[in-house]
Structure formats: structure tokens, C-alpha cells
C-alpha positions in Angstrom: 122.3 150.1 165.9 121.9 146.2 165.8 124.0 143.9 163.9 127.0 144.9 162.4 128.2 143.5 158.2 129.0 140.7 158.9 132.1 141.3 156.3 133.0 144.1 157.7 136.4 144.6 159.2 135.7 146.3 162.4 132.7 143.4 163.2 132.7 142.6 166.1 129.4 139.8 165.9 127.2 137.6 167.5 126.8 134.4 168.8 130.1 133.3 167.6 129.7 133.7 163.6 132.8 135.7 163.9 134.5 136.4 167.4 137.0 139.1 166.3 137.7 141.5 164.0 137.6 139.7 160.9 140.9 138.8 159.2 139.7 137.9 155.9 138.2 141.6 155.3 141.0 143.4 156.6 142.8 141.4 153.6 140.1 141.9 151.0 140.1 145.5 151.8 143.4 146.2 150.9 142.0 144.9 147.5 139.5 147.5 147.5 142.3 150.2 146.9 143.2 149.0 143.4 142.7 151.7 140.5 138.8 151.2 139.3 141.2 150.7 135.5 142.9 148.0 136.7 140.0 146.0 138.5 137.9 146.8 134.6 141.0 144.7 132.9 141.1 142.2 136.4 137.2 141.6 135.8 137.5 141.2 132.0 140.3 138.7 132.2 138.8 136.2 134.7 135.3 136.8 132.8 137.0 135.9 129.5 138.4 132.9 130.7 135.3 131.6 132.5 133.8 132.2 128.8 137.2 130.2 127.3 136.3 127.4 129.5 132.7 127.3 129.1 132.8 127.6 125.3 134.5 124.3 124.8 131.9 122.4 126.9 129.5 123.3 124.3 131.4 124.6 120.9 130.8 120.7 119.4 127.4 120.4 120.1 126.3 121.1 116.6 129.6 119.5 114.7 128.7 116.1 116.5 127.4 114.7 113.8 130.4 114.9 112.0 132.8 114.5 114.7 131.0 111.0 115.5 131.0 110.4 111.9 134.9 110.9 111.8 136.0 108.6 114.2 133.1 105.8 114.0 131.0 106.7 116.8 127.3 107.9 117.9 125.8 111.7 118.8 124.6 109.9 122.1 128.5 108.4 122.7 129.7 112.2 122.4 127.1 113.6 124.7 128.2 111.2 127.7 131.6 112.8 126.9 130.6 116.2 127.2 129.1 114.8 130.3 132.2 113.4 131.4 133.7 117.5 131.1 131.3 118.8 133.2 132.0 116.2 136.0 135.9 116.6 135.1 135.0 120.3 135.7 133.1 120.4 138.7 135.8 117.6 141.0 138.9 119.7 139.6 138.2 122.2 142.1 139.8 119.2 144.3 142.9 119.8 143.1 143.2 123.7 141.9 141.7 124.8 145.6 144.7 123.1 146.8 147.5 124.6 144.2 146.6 128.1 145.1 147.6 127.2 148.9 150.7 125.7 147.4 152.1 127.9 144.7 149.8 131.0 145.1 146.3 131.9 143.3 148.9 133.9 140.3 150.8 131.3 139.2 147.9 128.2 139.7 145.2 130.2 137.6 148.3 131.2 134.9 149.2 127.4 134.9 145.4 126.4 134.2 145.0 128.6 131.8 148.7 126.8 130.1 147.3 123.8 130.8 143.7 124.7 128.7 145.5 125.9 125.6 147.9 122.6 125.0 144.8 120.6 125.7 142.2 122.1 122.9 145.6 122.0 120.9 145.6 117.8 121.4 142.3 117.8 120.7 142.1 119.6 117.6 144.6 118.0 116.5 143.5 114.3 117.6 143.9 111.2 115.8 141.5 109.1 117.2 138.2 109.0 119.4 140.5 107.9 122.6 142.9 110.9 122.0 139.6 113.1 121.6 138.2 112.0 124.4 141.2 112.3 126.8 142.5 115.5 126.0 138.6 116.9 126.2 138.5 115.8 129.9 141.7 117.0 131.0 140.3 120.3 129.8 137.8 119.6 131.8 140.1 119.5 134.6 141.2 123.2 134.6 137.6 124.3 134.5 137.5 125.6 138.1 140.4 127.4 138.5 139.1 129.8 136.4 135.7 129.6 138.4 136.6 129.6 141.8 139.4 131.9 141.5 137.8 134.0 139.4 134.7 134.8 141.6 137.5 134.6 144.4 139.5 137.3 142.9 136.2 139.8 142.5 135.5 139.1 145.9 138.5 140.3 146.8 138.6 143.6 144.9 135.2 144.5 144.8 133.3 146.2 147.9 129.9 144.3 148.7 127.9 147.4 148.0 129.2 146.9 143.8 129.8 143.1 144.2 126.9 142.4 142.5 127.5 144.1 139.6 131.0 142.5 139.2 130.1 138.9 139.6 127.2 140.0 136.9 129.7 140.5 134.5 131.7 137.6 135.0 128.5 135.2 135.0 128.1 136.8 131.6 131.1 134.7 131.0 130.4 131.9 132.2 127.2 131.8 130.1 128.3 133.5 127.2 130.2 130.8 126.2 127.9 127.8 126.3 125.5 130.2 124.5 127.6 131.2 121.7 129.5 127.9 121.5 127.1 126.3 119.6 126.6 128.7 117.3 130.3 129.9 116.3 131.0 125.6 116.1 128.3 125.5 113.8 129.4 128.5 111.4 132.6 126.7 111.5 131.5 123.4 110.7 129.1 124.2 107.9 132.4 126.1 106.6 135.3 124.5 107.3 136.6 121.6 109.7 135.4 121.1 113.2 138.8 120.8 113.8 139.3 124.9 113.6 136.8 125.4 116.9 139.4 124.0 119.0 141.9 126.4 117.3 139.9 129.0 117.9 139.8 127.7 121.5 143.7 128.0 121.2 143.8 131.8 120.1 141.2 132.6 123.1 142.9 131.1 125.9 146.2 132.5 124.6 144.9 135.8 124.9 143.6 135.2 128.2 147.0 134.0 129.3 148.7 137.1 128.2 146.5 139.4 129.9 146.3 137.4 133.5 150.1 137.5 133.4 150.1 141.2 133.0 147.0 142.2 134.9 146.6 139.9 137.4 147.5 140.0 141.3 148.5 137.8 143.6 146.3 138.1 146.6 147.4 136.0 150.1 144.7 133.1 150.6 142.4 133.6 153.6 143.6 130.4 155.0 147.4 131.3 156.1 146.1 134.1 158.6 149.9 134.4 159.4 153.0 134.8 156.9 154.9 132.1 158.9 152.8 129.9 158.1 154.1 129.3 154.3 157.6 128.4 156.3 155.4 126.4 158.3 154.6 123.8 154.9 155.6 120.2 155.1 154.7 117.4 152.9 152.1 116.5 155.3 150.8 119.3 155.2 151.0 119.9 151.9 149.3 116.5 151.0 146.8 117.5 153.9 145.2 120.5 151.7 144.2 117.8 149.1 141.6 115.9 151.8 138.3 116.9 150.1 136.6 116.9 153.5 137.6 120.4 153.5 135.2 121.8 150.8 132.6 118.5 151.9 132.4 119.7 155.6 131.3 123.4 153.7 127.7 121.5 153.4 126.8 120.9 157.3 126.1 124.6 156.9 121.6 124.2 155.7 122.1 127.8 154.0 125.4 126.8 152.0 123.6 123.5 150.9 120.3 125.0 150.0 121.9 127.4 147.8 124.3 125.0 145.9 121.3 122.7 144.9 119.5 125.6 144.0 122.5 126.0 141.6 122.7 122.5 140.3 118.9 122.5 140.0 119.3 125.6 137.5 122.1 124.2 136.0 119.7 121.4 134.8 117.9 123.6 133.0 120.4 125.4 131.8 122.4 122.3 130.1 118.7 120.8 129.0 118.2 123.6 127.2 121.6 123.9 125.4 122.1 120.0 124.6 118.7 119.2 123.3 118.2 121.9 120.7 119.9 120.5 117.6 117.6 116.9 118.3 114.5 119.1 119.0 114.8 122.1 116.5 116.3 120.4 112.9 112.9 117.7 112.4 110.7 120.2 113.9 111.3 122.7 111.4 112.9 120.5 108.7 116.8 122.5 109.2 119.5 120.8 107.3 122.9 122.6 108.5 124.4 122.9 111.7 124.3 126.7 111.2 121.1 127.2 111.2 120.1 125.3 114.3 123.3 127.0 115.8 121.6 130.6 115.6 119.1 129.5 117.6 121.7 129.8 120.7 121.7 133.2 120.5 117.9 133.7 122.2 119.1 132.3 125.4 122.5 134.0 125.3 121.5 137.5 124.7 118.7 136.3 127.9 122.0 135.0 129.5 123.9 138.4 129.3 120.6 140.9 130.3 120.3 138.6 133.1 123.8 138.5 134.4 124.2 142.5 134.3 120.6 143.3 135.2 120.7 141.0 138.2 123.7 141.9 139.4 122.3 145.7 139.4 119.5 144.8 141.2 121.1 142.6 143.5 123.0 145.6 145.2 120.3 147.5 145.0 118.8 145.0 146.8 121.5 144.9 149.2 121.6 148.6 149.6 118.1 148.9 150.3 118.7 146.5 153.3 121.2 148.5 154.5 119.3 151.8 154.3 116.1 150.0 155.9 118.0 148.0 158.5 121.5 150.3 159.3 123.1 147.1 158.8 123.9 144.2 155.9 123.3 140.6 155.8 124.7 138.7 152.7 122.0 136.5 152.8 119.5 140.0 151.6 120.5 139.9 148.4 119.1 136.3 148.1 115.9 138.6 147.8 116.4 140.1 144.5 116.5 136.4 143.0 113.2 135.2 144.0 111.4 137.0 140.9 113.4 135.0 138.6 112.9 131.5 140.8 109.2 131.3 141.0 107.9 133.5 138.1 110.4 134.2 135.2 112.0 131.1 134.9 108.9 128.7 135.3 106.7 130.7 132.7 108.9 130.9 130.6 110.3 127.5 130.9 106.8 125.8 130.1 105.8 127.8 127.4 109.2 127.0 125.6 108.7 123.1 126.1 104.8 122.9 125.4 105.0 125.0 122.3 107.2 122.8 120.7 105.6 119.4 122.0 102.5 120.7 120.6 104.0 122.6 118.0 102.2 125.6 117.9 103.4 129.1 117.6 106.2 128.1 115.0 109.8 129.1 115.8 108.9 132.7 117.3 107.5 131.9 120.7 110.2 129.1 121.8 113.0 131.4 120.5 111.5 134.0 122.6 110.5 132.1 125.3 114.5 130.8 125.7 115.5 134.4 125.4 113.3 135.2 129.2 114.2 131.8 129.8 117.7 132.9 130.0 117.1 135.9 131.5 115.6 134.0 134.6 118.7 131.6 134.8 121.2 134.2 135.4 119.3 136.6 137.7 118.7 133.6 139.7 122.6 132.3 139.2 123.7 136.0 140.2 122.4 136.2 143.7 123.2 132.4 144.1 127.0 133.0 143.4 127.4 136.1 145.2 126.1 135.0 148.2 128.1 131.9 148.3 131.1 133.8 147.9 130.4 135.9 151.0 128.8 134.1 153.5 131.6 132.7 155.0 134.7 134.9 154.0 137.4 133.0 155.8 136.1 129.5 153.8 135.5 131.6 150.5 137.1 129.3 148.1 135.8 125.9 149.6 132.1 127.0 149.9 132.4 128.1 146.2 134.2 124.8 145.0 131.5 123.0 146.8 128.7 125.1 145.2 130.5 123.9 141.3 131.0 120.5 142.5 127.3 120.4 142.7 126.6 122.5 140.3 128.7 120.2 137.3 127.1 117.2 138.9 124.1 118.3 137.8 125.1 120.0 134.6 126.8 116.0 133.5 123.4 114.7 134.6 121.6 116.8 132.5 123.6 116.8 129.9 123.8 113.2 129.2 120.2 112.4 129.9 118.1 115.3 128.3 118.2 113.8 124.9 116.9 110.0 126.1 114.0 111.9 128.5 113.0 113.7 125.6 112.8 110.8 123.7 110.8 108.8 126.4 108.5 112.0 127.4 108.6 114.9 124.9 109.7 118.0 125.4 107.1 119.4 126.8 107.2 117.0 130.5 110.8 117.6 130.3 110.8 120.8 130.8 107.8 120.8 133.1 110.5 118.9 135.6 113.2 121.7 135.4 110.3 123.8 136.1 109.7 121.6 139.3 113.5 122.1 139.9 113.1 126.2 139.4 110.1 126.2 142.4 112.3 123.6 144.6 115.2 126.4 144.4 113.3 129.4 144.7 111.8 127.7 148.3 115.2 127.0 149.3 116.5 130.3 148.5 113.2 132.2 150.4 114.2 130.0 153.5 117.9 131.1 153.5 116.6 134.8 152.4 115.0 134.7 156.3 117.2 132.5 158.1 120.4 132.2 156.4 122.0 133.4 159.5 120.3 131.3 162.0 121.1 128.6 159.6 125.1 129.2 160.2 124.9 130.1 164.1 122.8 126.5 164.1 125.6 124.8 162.4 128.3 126.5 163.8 126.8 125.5 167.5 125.6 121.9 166.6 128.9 121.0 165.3 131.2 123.2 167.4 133.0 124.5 164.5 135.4 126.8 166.1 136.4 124.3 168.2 137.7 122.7 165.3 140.9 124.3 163.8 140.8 124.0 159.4 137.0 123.2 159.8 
């Protein structure tokens, strides 16, 4: 009948992408069995967080002014801090990957989530711009354990036939919240004190941390294929799990790579988009208040949120169209559903919303609906991206996917720092006519793994004789 899922646990494959019955599944399987209500409350707590964490990267974009007016500094000073999150976000999967080897996924993500709420505590309540600016990046620093063990956890529970649909809704998380950030900071800043956003951010991650301590399991990491191995733990060992090289040597694989730049390519986009409104929208259209300029976030998020669910349906319908056609799945199918978004959604969409407003033509209608499909082309892409990643090597799930947000926040701090200067140098309009580059980049990456992601890894796999090498 040909090849067999390659996730499956009776596989038996080919060419060496996985010798024997395959471990990992067997394990993720026995997450399958969880009651459908406890994987809804599972699903909403790691998608809450990933919005917790992704609302403070954003919820002071439109109360810089005053926050740079408190403590005697520039907009442009507080973006390269923002900047400074993202990276602190995208390297703390160096040391969170690590803790849930150590202590367990339960107790690591619970601790992160601690760790978030005494931070936006110090920073609400900061004194000066070093205090701000500290306790913002060690915030920062918890970012991925609510990413990678998040998208880790669904991957667990969830079959591959529905995994789609579950990493939809915890995208719409993770985009939710630099979408609404801005404009819940700037309701609160034309109100009240900027301060209150990070007590908000308090509440929210408080919440969170009640619900993962009731709700959430502790699942054994595919790494220790063998209980003995946790009696097997010495210091060495211990310090051994911290040697980056482990998520690095992820990228030898071409159809790992190609889909995390694809990421941080859309992530440039994304973060252009969200930083550079307040700059481009308020002397466009003469705005005065932080408010106003803040409702503009919610084009792109509602396009965030019908992307993430929509492609994430049609992503395993994707899949399961594969399967019905072929007998068999590939992860690399659903790469198919994304292509749409990579080469025609996102691009249109993209140029009308910068041209319009370098030209100025079409008022505030057409970019506000432009950002709306905009969005909706960033997270149909993002959807197959991240779900793929997550599968195409079970037994190195949560290093491939801290390597993909390593990436990914590289180019989100990039963006974010730079987008205001660019625009300033060469309008809006060639800005965004370089993310749309970006967007036809990905989507040729993504076609290539679509038809040889598999080749791709038995090439790799071969070339570097990875199973001759034990913790590869």
C-alpha cells in the first residue's frame, strides 16, 4: 500500500527515517485517550498563555509616548527594547527546552508562567528606565516555554488527522495578543496610567497559572526513551542538555530550515505591520490619542483569528485528502494548504496596504481592510508552518520547534526595531513591497519542502549519518 505515516506507531519506514516502531507515537498516543473536555480546557490554557506572553510584546506600543516621556527617553529607544524581548524570547528556548528534561514539562511551564507574573509586576511598578527595561526582558525570557511546550503539549494530545485544527486555535493566541495589545494599552493609556497594562498582564497570567496547575498533564519527554534514564542524571549530564548544538544541529535538516525562515520571513511582516502603525496612521489622518490609532489593531487581529481557525481546518482537510488519495500521510502535505496564502493572499494584500497609504489614496477604508486579509494570510501561512515543524521529526519535537522561534524572534527583533527607520528612509509603500519579497521567498521554500520534504530528511539523515550519532 506504499509508505506507511510516518507518525504512526506501527511504522515500520524507509530508508532509515525511522528504523522501528516508533517510540515517540506510542507515547503521544496514550495522549490521544484524554476526555475531548479535558484537551478543550488543555488547548485553552496553553493558547491563553501564548496570548499572555504575546500581549506584553506589544501592549506599550501606543503608551510609548508617554512611557518615554516618563523616564526621559525616545519612542525609537523603547522600540529597540521591545526588540531586545523578542530576541530575549526567541534564545530562552535555550534554557526552558532544557528545564523540561530536568524538572518535567508540568512544573517548567507552571514555573514560567510564576516567573511572567512577578516580572510585569516589577515592571509596572518600575522606578526607573533600567528597572523597566530589565524586568521587560526577563519577561522576555519565559516567552518560549509557553510556545514550545504549548505546541508540544497539542502535539501530544491531538491525533494528526485534528492537529490542525488545535494548533489553529492556539496560533489564535499567539496572534491575538500582539493584535489586541495595542489596542487595550491604548484604551488604558488615554484613561488611566500605562502602568495598569502591566497589571492587567498580572491578572491574565494569574489566571493562566491557576488553570495549568489544575488542568495540565505531565507528559514523559521524547528524549528519555527509557524510565531509567531519569536515575541515569548526573551534573554532566544535566549541564549537557544546555549545549545549544542540540536545537542548532535541527537545521542540517534543508526541510526544517526552509520552513523556519519561511517563519521568520512572515514574522517580518507581521511585526512591520504592528510596530509602524502609530508613526504611519496618527499624521496621515491627523489622530491625536493613542486610542484611536489603537483600534486600528483590530483589522489584522480579527484577519489573525479567521486565519488561524480557517487554516487550521483546511490544513487537515488537506491532510486527509492526502491520505484518501494516497492510502498513506506525509507531514510534509499539509505544507499544501499554505501556499494560497504565501504567494497570493498575503502579497496582494500586503502591497495594496503599503501603496495606499504612501500614496494616500483610498482614505482609511482600504488599508484597514487590506490589514484585515493581510492577517488572514499570515496565519494560514503560520498554521501549516507550525504544524509541520512540530511533526516532522517526533522524537526531536521540541528542538526543531525551538529552533523554528529562535529564528522566528530573530526576525520579529529585526523587524521590529528597524521598520520605523526604513519607513522613514523609503515610505511605506517599498517597505512593504520587501516583506512582500519575503512572502514569495517563503512560499518557494515551502512548495520545495511540499514535494521533497522527505527526500530532504533521508538526504540529511544519510549525508550526516545521523543515527550513527546518539542525541543528534
Amino acid at each position: 500500500m506504499g509508505e506507511p505515516d510516518l507518525e504512526s506507531p506501527t511504522a515500520t519506514t524507509i530508508d532509515g527515517v525511522t528504523k522501528e516502531k516508533n517510540e515517540t507515537a506510542v507515547q503521544a498516543e496514550k495522549g490521544y485517550g484524554i476526555p475531548v473536555w479535558r484537551k478543550c480546557i488543555i488547548l485553552f490554557v496553553v493558547s491563553w498563555m501564548a496570548l499572555a506572553i504575546t500581549f506584553s510584546s506589544t501592549s506599550l506600543l501606543p503608551a510609548a509616548p508617554e512611557i518615554a516621556e516618563e523616564f526621559g527617553t525616545t519612542t525609537e529607544t523603547l522600540n529597540i527594547t521591545n526588540a531586545g524581548v523578542l530576541l530575549a524570547m526567541g534564545f530562552s528556548s535555550l534554557i526552558w527546552g532544557p528545564m523540561n528534561n530536568l524538572i518535567g514539562r508540568r512544573v517548567s511551564y507552571n514555573t514560567a508562567i510564576l516567573m511572567l507574573c512577578g516580572c510585569c509586576a516589577a515592571t509596572g511598578a518600575a522606578v526607573d528606565m533600567k528597572m523597566f527595561t530589565v524586568f521587560r526582558v526577563l519577561s522576555g525570557m519565559t516567552g518560549m516555554a509557553f510556545m514550545v511546550s504549548g505546541q508540544t503539549i497539542l502535539a501530544d494530545i491531538f491525533e494528526p488527522v485534528v492537529r490542525g485544527t488545535a494548533v489553529g486555535f492556539f496560533l489564535a493566541g499567539t496572534v491575538a495578543g500582539p493584535a489586541i495589545g495595542p489596542c487595550i494599552g491604548g484604551l488604558i493609556v488615554t484613561f488611566s496610567s500605562w502602568r495598569n497594562i502591566y497589571w492587567l498582564q498580572v491578572g491574565m497570567t494569574g489566571f493562566g497559572l491557576a488553570l495549568a496547575i489544575l488542568f495540565v498533564p505531565e507528559f514523559k519527554d521524547e528524549s528519555k526513551e527509557h524510565p531509567e534514564d531519569e536515575e541515569k542524571m548526573t551534573v554532566f549530564s544535566a549541564l549537557r542538555l544546555f549545549n545549544p548544538l542540540r536545537i542548532f544541529r535541527q537545521w542540517v535538516y534543508p526541510n526544517i530550515l526552509f520552513s523556519d525562515l519561511t517563519c521568520g520571513f512572515l514574522a517580518t511582516f507581521n511585526y512591520a505591520l504592528l510596530t509602524s502603525v502609530r508613526s504611519i496612521f496618527n499624521p496621515r489622518f491627523h489622530l491625536t490619542t493613542a486610542l484611536i490609532s489603537g483600534l486600528f489593531y483590530l483589522a489584522p487581529g480579527a484577519g489573525f483569528l479567521v486565519g488561524s481557525i480557517v487554516g487550521g481546518k483546511l490544513s487537515d482537510r488537506t491532510v486527509r485528502k492526502y491520505i484518501a488519495r494516497r492510502g498513506f500521510r506525509l507531514p510534509q502535505d499539509r505544507l499544501n494548504s499554505g501556499l494560497i496564502t504565501l504567494f497570493a493572499v498575503l502579497p496582494v494584500s500586503a502591497l495594496i496596504y503599503g501603496w495606499t497609504l504612501q500614496e494616500e489614496k483610498g482614505g482609511m477604508v482600504v488599508p484597514i481592510l487590506a490589514a484585515f486579509f493581510a492577517g488572514w494570510g499570515l496565519m494560514g501561512s503560520f498554521n501549516t508552518l507550525n504544524t509541520y515543524v512540530a511533526e516532522a521529526i517526533p522524537d526531536k519535537r521540541s528542538e526543531v520547534i525551538a529552533g523554528k522561534y529562535i529564528i522566528q524572534y530573530i526576525f520579529s527583533a529585526g523587524s521590529s526595531a528597524l521598520v520605523v527607520p526604513v519607513i522613514n528612509g523609503i515610505g511605506v509603500g517599498w517597505t512593504f513591497t520587501i516583506c512582500v519579497i519575503f512572502s514569495i521567498i517563503g512560499g518557494l521554500l515551502t512548495m520545495v519542502t511540499s514535494r521533497w520534504g522527505l527526500d530532504m530528511q533521508r538526504w540529511a539523515e544519510k549525508t550526516f549519518r545521523i543515527h550513527d550519532k546518539p542525541g543528534f
